[in-house]
C-alpha positions as CSV (number, residue, x, y, z in Angstrom):
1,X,137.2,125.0,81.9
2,X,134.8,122.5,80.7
3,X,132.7,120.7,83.9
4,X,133.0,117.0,83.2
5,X,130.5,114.1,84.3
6,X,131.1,110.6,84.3
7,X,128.2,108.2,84.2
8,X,129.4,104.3,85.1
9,X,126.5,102.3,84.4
10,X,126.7,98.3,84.2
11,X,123.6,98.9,82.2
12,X,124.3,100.0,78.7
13,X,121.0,101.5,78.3
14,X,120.5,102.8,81.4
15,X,123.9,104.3,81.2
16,X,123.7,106.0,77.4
17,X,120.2,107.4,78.4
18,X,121.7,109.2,81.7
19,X,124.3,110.7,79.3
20,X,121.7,112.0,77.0
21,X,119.7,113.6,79.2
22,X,122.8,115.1,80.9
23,X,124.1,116.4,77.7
24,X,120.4,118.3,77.1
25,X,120.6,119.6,80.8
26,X,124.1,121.0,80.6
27,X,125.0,121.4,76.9
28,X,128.4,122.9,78.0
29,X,129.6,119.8,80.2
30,X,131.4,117.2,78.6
31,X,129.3,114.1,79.9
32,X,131.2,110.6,79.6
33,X,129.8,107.3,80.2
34,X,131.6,103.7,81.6
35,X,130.6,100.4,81.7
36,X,133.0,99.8,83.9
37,X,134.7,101.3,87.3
38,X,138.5,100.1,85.7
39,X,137.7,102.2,82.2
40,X,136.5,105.3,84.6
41,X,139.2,105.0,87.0
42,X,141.6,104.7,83.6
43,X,139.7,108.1,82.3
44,X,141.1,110.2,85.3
45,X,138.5,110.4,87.9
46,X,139.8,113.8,89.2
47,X,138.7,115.7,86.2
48,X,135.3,114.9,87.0
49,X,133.1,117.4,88.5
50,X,130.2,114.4,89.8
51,X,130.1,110.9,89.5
52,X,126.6,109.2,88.5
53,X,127.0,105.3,89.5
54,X,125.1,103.1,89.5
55,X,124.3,100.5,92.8
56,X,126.4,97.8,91.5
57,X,129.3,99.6,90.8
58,X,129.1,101.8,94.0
59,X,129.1,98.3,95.9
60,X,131.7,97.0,94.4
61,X,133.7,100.2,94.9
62,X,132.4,101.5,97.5
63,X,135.8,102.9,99.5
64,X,136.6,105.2,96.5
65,X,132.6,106.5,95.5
66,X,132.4,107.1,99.7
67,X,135.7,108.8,99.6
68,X,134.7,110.6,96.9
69,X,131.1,111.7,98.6
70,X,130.5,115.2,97.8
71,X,131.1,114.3,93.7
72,X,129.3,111.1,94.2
73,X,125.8,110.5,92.7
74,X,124.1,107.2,93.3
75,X,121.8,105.7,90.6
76,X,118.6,103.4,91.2
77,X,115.6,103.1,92.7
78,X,115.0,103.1,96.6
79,X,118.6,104.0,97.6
80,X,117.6,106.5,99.7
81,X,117.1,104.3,103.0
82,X,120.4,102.1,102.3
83,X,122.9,105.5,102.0
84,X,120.6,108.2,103.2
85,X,124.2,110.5,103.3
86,X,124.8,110.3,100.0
87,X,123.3,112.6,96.8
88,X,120.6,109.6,94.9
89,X,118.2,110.1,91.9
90,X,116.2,107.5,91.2
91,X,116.2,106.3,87.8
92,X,113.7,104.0,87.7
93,X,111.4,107.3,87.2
94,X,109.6,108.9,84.1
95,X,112.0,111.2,81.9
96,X,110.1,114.3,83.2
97,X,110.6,113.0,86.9
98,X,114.4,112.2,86.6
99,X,115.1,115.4,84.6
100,X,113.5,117.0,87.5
101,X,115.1,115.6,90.1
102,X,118.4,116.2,88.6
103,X,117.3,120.1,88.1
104,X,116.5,119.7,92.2
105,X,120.1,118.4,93.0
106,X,121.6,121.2,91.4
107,X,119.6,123.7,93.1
108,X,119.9,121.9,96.5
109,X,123.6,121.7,96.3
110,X,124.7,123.9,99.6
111,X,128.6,123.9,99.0
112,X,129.9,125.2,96.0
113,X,131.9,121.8,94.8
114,X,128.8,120.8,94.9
115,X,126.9,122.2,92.4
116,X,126.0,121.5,88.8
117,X,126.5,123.8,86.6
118,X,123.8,125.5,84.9
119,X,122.5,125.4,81.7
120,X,123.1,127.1,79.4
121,X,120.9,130.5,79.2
122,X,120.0,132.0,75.6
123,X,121.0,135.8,75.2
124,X,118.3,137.9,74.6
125,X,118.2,138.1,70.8
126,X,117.8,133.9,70.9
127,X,114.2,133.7,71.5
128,X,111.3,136.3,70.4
129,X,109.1,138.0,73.4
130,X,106.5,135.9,72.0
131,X,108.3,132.5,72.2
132,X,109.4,133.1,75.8
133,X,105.8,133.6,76.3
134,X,105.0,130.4,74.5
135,X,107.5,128.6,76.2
136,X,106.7,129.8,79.2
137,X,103.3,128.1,79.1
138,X,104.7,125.5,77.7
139,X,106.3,124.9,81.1
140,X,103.1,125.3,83.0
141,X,101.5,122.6,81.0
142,X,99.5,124.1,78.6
143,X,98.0,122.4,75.3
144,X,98.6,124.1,71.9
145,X,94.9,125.1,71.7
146,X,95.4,126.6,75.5
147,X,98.1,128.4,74.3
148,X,95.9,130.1,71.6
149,X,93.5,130.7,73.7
150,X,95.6,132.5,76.0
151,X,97.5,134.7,73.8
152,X,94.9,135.5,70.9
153,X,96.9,133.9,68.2
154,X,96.3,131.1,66.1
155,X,96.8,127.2,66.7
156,X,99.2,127.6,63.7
157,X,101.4,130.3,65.2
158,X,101.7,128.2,68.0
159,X,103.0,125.5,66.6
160,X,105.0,127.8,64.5
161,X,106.5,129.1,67.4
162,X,107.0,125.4,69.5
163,X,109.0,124.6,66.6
164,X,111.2,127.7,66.5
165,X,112.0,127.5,70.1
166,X,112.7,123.9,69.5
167,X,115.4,124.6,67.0
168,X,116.7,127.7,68.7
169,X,117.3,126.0,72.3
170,X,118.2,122.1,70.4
171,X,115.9,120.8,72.8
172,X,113.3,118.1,71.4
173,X,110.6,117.3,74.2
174,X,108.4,118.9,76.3
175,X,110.4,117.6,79.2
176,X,113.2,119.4,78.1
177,X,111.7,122.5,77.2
178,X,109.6,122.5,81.0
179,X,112.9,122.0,82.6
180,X,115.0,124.8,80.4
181,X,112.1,127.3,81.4
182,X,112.8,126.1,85.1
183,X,116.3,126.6,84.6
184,X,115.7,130.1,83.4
185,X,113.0,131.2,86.2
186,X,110.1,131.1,84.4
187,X,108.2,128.5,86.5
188,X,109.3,127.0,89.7
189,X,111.0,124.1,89.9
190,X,109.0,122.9,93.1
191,X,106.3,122.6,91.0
192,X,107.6,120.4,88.8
């Protein structure tokens, strides 16, 4: 069965960009996105594995999204203090930062209803030795030239292989690519 997400977002942009980022976290989940409580509750909410709502529509629904608790996933910035029982990501956050935080969630989930899926993971034949070891530094930050450096190849190579692993994995930034080699264990998420 497919996991399912449901983004309800007043905020158009807001709402699309969740749903984007979702669908590069969790390329398997079917990731929806609402503008509106009435078109989500018309969707079939039960097929929905979480819930990422926004503060306005939480308030103004707040009996079902608290009913709903361990699916629910508040959106915006400073939440925290106001519902400190409920899962939040900010949003108001840098693409590396929310990606991130939404990595941490899933890890931090302690019942199993709870959880995110996990992303997808390549077989072994997807990426090269070498491009595991590129992404993997990559992840830890380092510069083409650094990554050169460190593995006695050329600058050329490098970005030979950056774009390869790019293809391979469908993923288009850096950001995605540092949290994909989280996902897979090659850094720690914690450092992040």
């Amino acid at each position: 069965m497919t996991p399912a997400f449901a983004v309800i977002s007043q905020n158009v942009p807001a709402g699309l960009g969740l749903k984007t980022l979702l669908q590069g976290l969790f390329p398997m989940a079917e990731v929806t996105a609402f503008t509106s409580f009435e078109s989500f509750e018309e969707s079939g909410p039960g097929r929905y594995v979480h819930f990422f709502a926004d503060m306005t529509v939480f308030l103004h629904n707040r009996a079902f999204f608290e009913a709903h608790r361990h699916k629910t996933i508040l959106l915006g910035h400073g939440v925290t203090d106001s519902f400190p029982d409920m899962h939040q990501i900010d949003i108001y956050t840098s693409e590396e930062q929310l990606m991130s935080d939404i990595l941490k969630l899933r890890h931090s989930a302690h019942r199993p209803e709870h959880h995110l899926p996990h992303t997808v993971r390549p077989n072994t034949s997807t990426l090269s030795s070498r491009e595991a070891e590129v992404l993997t530094l990559i992840a830890r930050g380092l510069m083409n030239k650094e990554i050169a450096e460190e593995l006695h190849i050329g600058m050329t190579t490098v970005i030979t292989h950056r774009r390869n692993i790019m293809e391979k994995l469908g993923i288009k930034s850096v950001a995605g690519l540092t949290l994909y080699a989280a996902a897979l264990g090659y850094v720690d998420t914690d450092t992040l």
